[in-house]
N, C-alpha and C positions, 0 to 999 in steps of 0.2 A: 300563814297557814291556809290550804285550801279545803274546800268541802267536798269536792270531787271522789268519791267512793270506788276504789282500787280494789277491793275486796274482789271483782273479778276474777281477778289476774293471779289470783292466789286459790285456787279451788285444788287442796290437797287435803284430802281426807284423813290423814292425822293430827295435823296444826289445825290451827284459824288466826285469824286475824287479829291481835287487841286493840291496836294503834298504827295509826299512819298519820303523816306530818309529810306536805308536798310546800318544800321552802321553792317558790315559782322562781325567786328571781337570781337565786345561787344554781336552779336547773337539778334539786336533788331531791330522792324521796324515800323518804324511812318508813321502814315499816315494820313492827312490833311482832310475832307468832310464837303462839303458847302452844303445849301440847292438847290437840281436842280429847278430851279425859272422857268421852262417849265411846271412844276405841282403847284397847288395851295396848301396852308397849309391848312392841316388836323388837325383838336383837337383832341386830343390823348383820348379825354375821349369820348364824342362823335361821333367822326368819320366823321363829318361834317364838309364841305369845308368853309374857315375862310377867309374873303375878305379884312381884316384888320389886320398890319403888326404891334404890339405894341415896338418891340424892339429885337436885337439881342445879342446873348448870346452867350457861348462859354466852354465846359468842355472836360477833358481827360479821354478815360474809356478804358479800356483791352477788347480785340476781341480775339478769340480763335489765337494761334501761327500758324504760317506759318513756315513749316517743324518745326523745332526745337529754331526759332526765337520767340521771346515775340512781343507781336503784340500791339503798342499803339495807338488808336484813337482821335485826336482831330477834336471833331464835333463841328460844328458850327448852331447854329439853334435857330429856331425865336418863342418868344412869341407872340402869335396870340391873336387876342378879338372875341370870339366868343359868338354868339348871344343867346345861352341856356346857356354855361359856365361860360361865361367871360372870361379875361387873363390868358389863359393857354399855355402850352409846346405846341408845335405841334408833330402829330407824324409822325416819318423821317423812318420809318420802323427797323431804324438799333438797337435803346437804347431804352429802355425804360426808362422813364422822371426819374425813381427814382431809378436807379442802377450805380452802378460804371463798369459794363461791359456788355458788347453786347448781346443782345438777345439769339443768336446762342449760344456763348459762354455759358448762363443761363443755354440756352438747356442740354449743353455737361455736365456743372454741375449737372443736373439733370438725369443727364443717370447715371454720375459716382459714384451719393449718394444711386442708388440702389444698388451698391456693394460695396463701399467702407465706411469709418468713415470720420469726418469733416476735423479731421487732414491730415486724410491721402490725401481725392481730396486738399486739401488746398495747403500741400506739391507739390503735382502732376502739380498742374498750377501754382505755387510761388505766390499763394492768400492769405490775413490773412483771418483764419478758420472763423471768426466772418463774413466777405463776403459771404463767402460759406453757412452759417447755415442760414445768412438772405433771399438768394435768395431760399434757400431749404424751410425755414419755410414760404417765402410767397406764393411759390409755394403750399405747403398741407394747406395753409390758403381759397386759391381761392376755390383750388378742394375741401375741405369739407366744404364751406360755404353755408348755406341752403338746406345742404345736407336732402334726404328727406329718411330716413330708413325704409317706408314702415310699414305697420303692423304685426309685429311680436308677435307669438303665444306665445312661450315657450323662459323663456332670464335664463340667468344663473350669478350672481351677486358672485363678490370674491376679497378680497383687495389683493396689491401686496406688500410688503417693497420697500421700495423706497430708505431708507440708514436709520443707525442706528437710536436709539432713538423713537421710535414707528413712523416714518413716512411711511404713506401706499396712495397709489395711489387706486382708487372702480374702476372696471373695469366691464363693464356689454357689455354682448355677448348677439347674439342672438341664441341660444342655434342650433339652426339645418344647420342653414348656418358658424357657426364661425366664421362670421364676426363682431367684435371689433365695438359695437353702441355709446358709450361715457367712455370718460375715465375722471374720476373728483378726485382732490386732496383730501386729509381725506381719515376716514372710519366713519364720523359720521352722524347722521339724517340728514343733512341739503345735505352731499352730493349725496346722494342719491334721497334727495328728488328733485335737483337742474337738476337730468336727468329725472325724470317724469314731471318735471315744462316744458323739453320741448318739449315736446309728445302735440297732441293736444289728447282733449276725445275721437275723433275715436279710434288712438288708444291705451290712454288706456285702452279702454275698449273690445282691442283684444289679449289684455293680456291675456290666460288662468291659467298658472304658473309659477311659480320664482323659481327657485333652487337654495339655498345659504346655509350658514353656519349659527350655530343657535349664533347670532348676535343681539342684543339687537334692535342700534340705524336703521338696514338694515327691521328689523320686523317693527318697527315701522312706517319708513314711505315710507313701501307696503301697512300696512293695511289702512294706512291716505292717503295716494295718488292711490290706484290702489287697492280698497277692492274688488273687481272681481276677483282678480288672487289668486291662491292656492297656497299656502308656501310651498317648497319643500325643506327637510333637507336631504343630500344626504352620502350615506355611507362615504366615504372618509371622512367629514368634522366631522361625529358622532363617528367613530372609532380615527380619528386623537387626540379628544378631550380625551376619554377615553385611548388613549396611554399618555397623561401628566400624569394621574392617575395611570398606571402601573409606572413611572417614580418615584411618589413621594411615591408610596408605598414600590417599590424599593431604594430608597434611606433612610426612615424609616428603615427598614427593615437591611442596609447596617452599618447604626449608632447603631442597636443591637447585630448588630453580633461579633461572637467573631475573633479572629487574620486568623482562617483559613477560617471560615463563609467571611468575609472580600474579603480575596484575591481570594475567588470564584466567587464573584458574582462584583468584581474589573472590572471595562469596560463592562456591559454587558447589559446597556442602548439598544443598539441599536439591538444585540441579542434577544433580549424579543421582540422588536417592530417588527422583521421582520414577514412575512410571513411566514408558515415551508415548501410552496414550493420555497423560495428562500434563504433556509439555506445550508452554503456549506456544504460538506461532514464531513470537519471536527471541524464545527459549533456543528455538532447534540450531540456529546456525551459530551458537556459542559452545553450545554440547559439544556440535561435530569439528569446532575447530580446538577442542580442549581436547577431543580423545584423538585429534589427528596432532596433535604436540606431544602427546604422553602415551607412551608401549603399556608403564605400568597402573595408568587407569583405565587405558582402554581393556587392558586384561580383566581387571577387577570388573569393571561394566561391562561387559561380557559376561562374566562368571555366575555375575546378579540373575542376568536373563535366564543365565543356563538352566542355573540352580533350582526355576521354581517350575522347570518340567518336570521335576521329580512327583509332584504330585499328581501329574497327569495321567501315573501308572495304576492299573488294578488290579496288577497280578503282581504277588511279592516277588517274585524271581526276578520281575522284570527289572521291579523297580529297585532292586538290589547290584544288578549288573549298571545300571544307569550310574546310581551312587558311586561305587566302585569308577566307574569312568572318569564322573565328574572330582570326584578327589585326585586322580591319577593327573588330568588336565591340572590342578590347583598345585599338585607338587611340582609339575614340570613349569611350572611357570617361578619357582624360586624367590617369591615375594616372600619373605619371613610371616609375614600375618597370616597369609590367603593359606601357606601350610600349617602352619596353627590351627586356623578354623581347618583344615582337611580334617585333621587329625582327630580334632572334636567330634565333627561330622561322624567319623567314623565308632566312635566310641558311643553316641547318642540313635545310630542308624537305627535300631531294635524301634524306636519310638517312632521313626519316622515310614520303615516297612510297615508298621502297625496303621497307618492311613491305608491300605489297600484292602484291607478290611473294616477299618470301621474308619468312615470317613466324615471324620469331625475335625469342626473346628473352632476357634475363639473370636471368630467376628460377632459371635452375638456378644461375647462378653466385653469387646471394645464397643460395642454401641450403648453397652448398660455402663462401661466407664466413662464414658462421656458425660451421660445423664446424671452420674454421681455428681460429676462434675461442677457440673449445672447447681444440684443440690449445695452442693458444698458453697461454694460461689454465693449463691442466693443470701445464707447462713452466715457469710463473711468469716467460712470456717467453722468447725466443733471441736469444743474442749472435753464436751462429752464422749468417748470411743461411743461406748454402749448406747445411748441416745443417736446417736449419730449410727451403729450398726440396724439399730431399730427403723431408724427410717427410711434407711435403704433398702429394707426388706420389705416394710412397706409400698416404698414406690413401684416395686416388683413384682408382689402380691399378683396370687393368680385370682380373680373375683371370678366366685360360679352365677 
């Protein structure tokens, strides 16, 4: 036992100190705190002074370390009757009624989860992670509870994988600030419709457009929940689609050919899909001797370039006679796939004229899927949806 006087470290004006016990050579230190009965109890919910003493109580909770010493508290403190709440905790300034460790302590957890993983702060203070994520998640509970997002013009809608097997997180931004408005589990009508269910009419109805991917159950309920807004189909998501298309014509194509046709066009999925400003040097002269062996991929790589002057246009007429073209080239060329996609094309075109007016897009939302990514990754995955949609929101947070 030491004689070393820690009373310090404890200056909370409802408690005081009774006892301390600093065992030096286990590195641990206890410390005793009674209610200081010079101040009246407080109802922790309320805040209102409580004249009625129902019963005394007694738990151990962890307080941040002192130097390098584990720091344990056993408070002592009174169920109070109080006159709006009835029998509640009082509050001693130091715990909060529903944690296993000290306020402060919370705090320091919470500085540490902006750079570090569960595990890791968990490690860091010898906490089970499951501590750590609950004082983390009721923390992003408080802060975005009735959170109020304002009226946003322009949102941009896009699922994320969330782990194998078709699981996808809907992730909708507000397309100019990039901050992260609701993240809901699916990708199907309901989830989508479940973040316009909590919008009131103002504003949805300051919605001017959506930029998404051409999505079935995502169309559906914009036009049902939010018919004011303009459907916006954004390059990235209309080329991404029509690279499946070079994929499958290319792999068609790879089961015709003969033993040397074969071992040319062997790995060269990801070659066709690139950009040809980002084809390395010694990329180019395999390209041009795969699309000088093959009519039916050089069509399709062709088609890719064609396809993404369509957003180059600003007038709808224009870019409507353009489309019309480009699908007319796609049927004349008789690839079963390539008229497929015409055909889509032309059934989704409404979303894609709607760029000439509002010209949005989803590259801010593949930069924020990235950084989930990241997030995810770091986490070694979340079992939590909700925990896990809480943080992403967080990481996005617009701070004034």
């Amino acid at each position: 036992m030491s004689g070393i006087n820690i009373k310090a470290f404890f200056k909370f004006c409802r408690v005081k100190v009774a006892k301390q016990v600093v065992e030096t050579a286990e590195k641990v230190v206890k410390v005793t705190v009674v209610p200081d009965k010079r101040y009246k109890p407080v109802c922790h919910k309320c805040n209102r002074a409580a004249d009625k003493i129902h019963s005394y109580r007694e738990r151990t909770v962890r307080d941040l370390n002192i130097f390098d010493a584990k720091t344990f508290i056993r408070v002592v403190y009174r169920v109070v009757r109080c006159n709006r709440c009835g029998d509640v905790v009082e509050d001693t300034e130091l715990v909060h009624p529903y944690m296993r460790v000290t306020k402060r302590l919370a705090n320091y957890i919470l500085e540490l989860c902006r750079f570090m993983s569960l595990k890791e702060v968990a490690g860091h203070l010898g906490l089970d992670w499951k501590t750590v994520k609950e004082i983390h998640k009721r923390h992003l509970l408080d802060k975005f509870y009735g959170e109020d997002i304002g009226k946003p013009r322009f949102l941009a809608v896009d699922e994320i994988s969330l782990k194998k097997r078709h699981r996808y997180l809907t992730v909708v931004v507000d397309w100019e600030s990039g901050r992260v408005l609701w993240v809901g589990e699916g990708r199907r009508y309901e989830t989508l419709k479940e973040f316009f269910a909590s919008l009131n009419d103002e504003q949805r109805q300051s919605i001017e457009a959506i930029a998404m991917d051409m999505w079935d159950p995502y169309i559906k309920a914009v036009r049902e929940c939010c018919p004011g807004a303009r459907i916006v189909f954004d390059q990235f998501h209309v080329v991404q689609a029509f690279s499946k298309v070079i994929d499958k014509v290319r792999n068609e194509e790879y089961r015709k050919a003969d033993e040397e046709g074969k071992e040319l066009m062997k790995g060269s999925k990801y070659l066709l899909l690139k950009n040809k400003d980002n084809l390395r040097e010694e990329e180019v002269p395999r390209l041009r001797a795969i699309l000088e062996a093959n009519k039916a991929i050089t069509t399709v790589y062709i088609l890719k370039d064609y396809l993404k002057k369509l957003w180059h246009y600003k007038y709808p007429g224009s870019a409507r006679k353009f489309l019309d073209y480009w699908c007319c080239l796609a049927m004349q060329s008789k690839i079963r796939h390539v008229m497929a996609f015409a055909k889509t094309l032309k059934r989704y075109a409404y979303g894609i004229i709607n760029h000439c007016k509002y010209p949005l897009h989803t590259s801010r939302l593949e930069g924020i899927n990235n950084k989930i990514k990241v997030i995810k990754r770091r986490a070694y995955g979340f079992h939590d949806i909700e925990y896990f949609s809480l943080v992403i929101k967080n990481a996005f947070a617009v701070t004034n």
